[in-house]
Structures are given as C-alpha cells and as structure tokens.
N, C-alpha and C positions, 0 to 999 in steps of 0.2 A: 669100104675103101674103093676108091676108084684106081683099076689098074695102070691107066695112064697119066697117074698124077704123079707128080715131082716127090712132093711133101709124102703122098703114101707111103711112095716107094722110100720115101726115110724113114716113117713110123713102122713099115714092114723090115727095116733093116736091110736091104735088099740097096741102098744107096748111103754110104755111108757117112756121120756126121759127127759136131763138136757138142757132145749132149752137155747143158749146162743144168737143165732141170727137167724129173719127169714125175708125174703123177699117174694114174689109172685111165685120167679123159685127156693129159695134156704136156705137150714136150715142148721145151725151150732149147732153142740149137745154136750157135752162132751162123751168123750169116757168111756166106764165104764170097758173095761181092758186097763189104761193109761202107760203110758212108763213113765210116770212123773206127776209130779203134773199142771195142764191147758193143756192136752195132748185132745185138741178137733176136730171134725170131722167135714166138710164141703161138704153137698153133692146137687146135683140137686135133685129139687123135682119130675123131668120127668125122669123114670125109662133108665138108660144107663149103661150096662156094661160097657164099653171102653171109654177114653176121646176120640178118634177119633168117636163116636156113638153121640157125641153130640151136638146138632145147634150152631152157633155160638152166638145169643142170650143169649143160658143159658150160655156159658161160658161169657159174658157179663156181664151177672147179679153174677155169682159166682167170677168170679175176684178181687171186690173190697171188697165181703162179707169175702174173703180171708184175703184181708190185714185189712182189721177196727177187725177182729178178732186176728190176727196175732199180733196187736198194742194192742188190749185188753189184751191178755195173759199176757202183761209186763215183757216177757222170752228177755232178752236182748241175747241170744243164744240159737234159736232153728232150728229144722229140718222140710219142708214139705215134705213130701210124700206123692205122689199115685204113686198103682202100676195097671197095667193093664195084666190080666189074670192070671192062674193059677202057673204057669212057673216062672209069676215074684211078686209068693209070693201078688196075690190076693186072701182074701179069702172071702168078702163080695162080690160079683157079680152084684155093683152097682160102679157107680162111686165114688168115695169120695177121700178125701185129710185128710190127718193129719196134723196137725200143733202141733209140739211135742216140749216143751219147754226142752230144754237142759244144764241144771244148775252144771255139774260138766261133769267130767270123765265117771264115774256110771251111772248116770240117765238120761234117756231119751234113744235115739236111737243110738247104736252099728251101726258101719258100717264097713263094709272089700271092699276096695277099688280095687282088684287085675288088677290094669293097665299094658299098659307096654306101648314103642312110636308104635305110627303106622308109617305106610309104605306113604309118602309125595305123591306118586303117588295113590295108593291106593285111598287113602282119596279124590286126584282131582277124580278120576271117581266115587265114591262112593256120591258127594256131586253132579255129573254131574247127575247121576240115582236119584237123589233124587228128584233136581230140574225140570228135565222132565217132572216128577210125580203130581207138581206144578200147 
C-alpha cells in the first residue's frame, strides 16, 4: 500500500466508504463524485498505478467483481472506464475502473470520439510491433 494514496487509505479503513462489494484482492465502493446515480468504483486492494503494474491474479479476482457489480447497478446503459496516467485524465494514482450507469443523454459519462480511418498498412505493422512485444 502506498501511504499517500486516496484508495489505500479506504482499503486500510482509515478513510471511510460506501462498500458495495469486497473480496480478498478487490473492493467495489460507490463513488462520492458520481456521474450518475450507481456511478461505482472497482479497485485492487494491492496498490498499482497502471493496469499493466498489475499480476494477472488480481486482475482475476477483479474481473468478475466487475461484472456481478456491473449486473448490480441495474443500468441497462452504462459506461466502464479506466484511465491510466495523467495524460489520459487519471487522477487517483491507483488503479480502479468505473462502472458509470448511463440513463439518458445528460447523465452519466460525455464522450468526444475524434476518430478518423487509419492507414490499412499502418495498422498491419503497428499490430506486427505489438505482437513482438507478446
């Protein structure tokens, strides 16, 4: 655990929360600035910045704590989210996911999409470098 994390200091009890689910590696909490009404958070209880910082176990254990949560909410239209680093709009420096129930237009999570096609060659060497990496 990191002592100057937000999220620790909930896992250590020391900050306290709306527990909705908890396991051995993984705690689901409600979010207390929500995007919506069951706007809840799913995080490891073993301190990781980055989903790639983290054992394949804990993502094991959080996997399904995702979906039986995900089913709880009863958002027949919602959003998950994690973001990883600063750059891409992290701002708790733990891992975690949201699971953001999205009930209209309004409420829940705004998204800007700015896509455009890629390049068909591009993409073959880009998925060639990836898989390398493998």
């Amino acid at each position: 655990m990191s002592s100057d994390c937000l999220f620790c200091k909930i896992i250590k009890g020391s900050i306290p929360c709306h527990k909705v689910m908890e396991t051995e590696q993984t705690l689901a909490f409600m979010d207390v600035f929500p995007l919506s009404k069951g706007h809840v958070l799913v995080i490891p209880k073993k301190h990781s910045v980055k989903v790639h910082e983290m054992n394949p176990e804990e993502m094991a254990d959080l996997g399904p704590v995702l979906v039986k949560v995900a089913k709880a909410v009863g958002a027949e239209d919602y959003n998950i989210l994690q973001n990883n680093g600063k750059a891409a709009h992290q701002v708790v420096q733990h891992v975690h996911f949201h699971i953001i129930p999205k009930p209209s237009e309004e409420k829940g999570l705004g998204v800007s999409w700015p896509s455009e096609k890629a390049d068909d060659e591009q993409l073959k060497a880009i998925a060639a470098e990836i898989r390398n990496k493998l």
